[in-house]
C-alpha positions, 0 to 999 in steps of 0.5 A: 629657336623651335623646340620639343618637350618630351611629352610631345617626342613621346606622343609623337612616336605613339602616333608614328607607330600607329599610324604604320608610315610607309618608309621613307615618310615621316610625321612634319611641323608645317605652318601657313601657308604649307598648312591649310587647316584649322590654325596655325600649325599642324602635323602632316605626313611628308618626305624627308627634306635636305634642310629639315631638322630630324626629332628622335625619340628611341632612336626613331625619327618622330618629327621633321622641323623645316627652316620655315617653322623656325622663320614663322614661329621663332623661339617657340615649343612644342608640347603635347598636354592633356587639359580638360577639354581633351590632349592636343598638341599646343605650339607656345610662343615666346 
């Protein structure tokens, strides 16, 4: 089962509020094949799907999870760190 620290639902509403998305959009988990850059995951602006899963944070959508994340990464967490290199988003699998 996916699931989401409070680091990156934090993280994830700071750059929702910067980045001033038009209604109806929203911050989305995609995987390969939807994600086509550098790794394997990476967060895009999409709509709302019938089937996503919505993460909050302050009573604001920070996060759509599709049912494709859980089929591709299984019992896997995200997580915002701040390691020497620079902070990033990390996708950990169990």
């Amino acid at each position: 089962m996916f699931e989401i620290t409070d680091a990156a639902k934090k993280q994830l509403l700071a750059v929702t509020e910067q980045r001033q998305l038009s209604p109806g959009k929203f911050l989305r988990l995609a995987v390969q094949p939807a994600w086509q850059g550098e790794g394997d995951f990476g967060i895009v602006i999409d709509d709302r799907g019938v089937t996503d899963l919505s993460i909050t944070e302050g009573n604001r959508t920070v996060l759509l999870v599709g049912p494709e994340v859980d089929e591709a990464v299984p019992n896997s967490v995200l997580d915002f760190k701040t390691p020497k290199e620079g902070p990033r988003f990390t996708l950990d699998v169990f």
